[in-house]
C-alpha positions as CSV (number, residue, x, y, z in Angstrom):
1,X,-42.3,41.6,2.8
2,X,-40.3,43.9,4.6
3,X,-37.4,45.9,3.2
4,X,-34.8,43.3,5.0
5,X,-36.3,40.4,3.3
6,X,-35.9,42.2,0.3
7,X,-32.3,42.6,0.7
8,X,-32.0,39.1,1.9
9,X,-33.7,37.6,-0.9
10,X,-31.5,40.0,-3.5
11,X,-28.2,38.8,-2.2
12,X,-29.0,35.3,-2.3
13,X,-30.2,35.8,-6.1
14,X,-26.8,37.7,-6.6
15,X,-25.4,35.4,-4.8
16,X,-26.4,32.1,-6.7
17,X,-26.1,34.2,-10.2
18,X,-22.6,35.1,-9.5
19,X,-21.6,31.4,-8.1
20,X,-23.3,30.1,-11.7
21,X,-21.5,32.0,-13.7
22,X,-19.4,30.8,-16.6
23,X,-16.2,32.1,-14.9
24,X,-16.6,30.8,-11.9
25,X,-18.2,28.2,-12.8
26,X,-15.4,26.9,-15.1
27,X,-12.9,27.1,-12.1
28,X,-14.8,24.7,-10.1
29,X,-15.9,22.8,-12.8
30,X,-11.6,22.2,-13.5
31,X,-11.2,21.9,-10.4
32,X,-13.4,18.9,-9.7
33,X,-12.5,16.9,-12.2
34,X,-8.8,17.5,-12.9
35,X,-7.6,16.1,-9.7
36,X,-9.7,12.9,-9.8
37,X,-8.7,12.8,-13.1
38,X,-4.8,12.8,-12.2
39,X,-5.6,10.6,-9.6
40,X,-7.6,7.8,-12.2
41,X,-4.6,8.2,-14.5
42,X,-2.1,7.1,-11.6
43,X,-4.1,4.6,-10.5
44,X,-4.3,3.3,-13.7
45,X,-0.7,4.1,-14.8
46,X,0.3,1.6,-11.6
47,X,-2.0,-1.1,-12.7
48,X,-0.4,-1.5,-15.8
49,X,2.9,-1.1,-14.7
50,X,2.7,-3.7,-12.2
51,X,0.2,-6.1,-15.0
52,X,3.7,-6.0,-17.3
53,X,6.3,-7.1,-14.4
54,X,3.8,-10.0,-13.5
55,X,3.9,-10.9,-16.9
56,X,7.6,-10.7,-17.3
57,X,7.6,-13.1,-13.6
58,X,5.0,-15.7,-14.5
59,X,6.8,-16.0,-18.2
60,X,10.2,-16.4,-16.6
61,X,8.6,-19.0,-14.7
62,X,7.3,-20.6,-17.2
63,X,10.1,-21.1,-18.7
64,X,11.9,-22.4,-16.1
65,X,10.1,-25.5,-14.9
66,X,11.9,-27.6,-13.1
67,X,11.1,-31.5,-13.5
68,X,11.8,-34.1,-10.4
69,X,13.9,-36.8,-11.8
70,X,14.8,-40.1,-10.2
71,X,18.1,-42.0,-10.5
72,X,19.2,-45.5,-8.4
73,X,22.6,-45.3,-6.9
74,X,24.5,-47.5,-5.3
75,X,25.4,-46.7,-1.6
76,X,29.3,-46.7,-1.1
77,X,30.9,-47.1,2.5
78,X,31.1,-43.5,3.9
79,X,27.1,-43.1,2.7
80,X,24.7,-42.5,5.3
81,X,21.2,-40.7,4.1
82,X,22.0,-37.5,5.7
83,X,25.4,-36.9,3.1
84,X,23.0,-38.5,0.5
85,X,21.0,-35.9,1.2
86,X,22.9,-33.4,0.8
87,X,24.6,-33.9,-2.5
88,X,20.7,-34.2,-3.9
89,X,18.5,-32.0,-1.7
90,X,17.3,-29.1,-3.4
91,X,13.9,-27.2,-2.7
92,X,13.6,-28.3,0.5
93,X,15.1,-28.8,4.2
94,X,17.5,-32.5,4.7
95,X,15.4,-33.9,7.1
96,X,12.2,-33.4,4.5
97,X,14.6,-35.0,2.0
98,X,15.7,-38.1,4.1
99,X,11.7,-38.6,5.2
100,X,10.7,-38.6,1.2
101,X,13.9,-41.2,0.6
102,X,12.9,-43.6,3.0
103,X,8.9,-43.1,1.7
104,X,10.5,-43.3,-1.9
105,X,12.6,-46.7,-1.2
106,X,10.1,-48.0,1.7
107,X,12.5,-47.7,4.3
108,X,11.6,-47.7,8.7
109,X,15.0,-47.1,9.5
110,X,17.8,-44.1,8.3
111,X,20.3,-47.5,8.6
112,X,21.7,-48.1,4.9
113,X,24.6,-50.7,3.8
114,X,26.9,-50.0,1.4
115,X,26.6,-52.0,-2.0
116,X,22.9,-51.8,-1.5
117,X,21.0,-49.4,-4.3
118,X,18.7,-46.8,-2.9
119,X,16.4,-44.6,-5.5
120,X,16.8,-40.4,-4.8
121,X,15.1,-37.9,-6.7
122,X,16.3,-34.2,-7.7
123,X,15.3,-31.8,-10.1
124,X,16.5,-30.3,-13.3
């Protein structure tokens, strides 16, 4: 070996002794792991957070179930199934509501007649 490859060889053992020591060592070492670690701790900090508001949403829900009742009333002279409709509809558009009225009471036509008793449905 010539004196060059002795040097070469030299500084790359100082090299990889130096890199490996404790000191420096401990500064990568920290450095590796403390910002995935922050980064886990977020992550996970945001998971939970968000677990307890979905919680909080599906018990609110829960707790306020709606039930679809049904009640017969009798159609008065100014009635057509569009005001009907409207005095009943709830979770959905009037036009859905008049379709599922007719289904409900097993109507072709939107014609009604006054005295006549149609079933709607509405929740509470």
């Amino acid at each position: 070996m010539n004196n060059h490859q002795i040097k070469l060889i030299s500084s790359i053992q100082y090299a990889s002794k130096r890199c490996l020591s404790g000191k420096h060592l401990k500064k990568w070492t920290l450095k590796k792991l403390v910002f995935p670690s922050i980064i886990f701790f977020v992550i996970l900090l945001s998971v939970c957070i968000l677990g307890l508001f979905n919680a909080s949403a599906s018990e609110d829900k829960a707790n306020q179930q709606v039930k679809k009742q049904y009640s017969s009333i009798i159609v008065q002279p100014q009635d057509n199934l569009w005001k009907i409709a409207e005095k009943y509809v709830q979770y959905e558009s009037i036009s859905s509501y008049v379709d599922n009225v007719k289904k409900l009471n097993n109507m072709n036509e939107d014609t009604i007649y006054a005295g006549n008793s149609i079933i709607v449905y509405y929740y509470k």
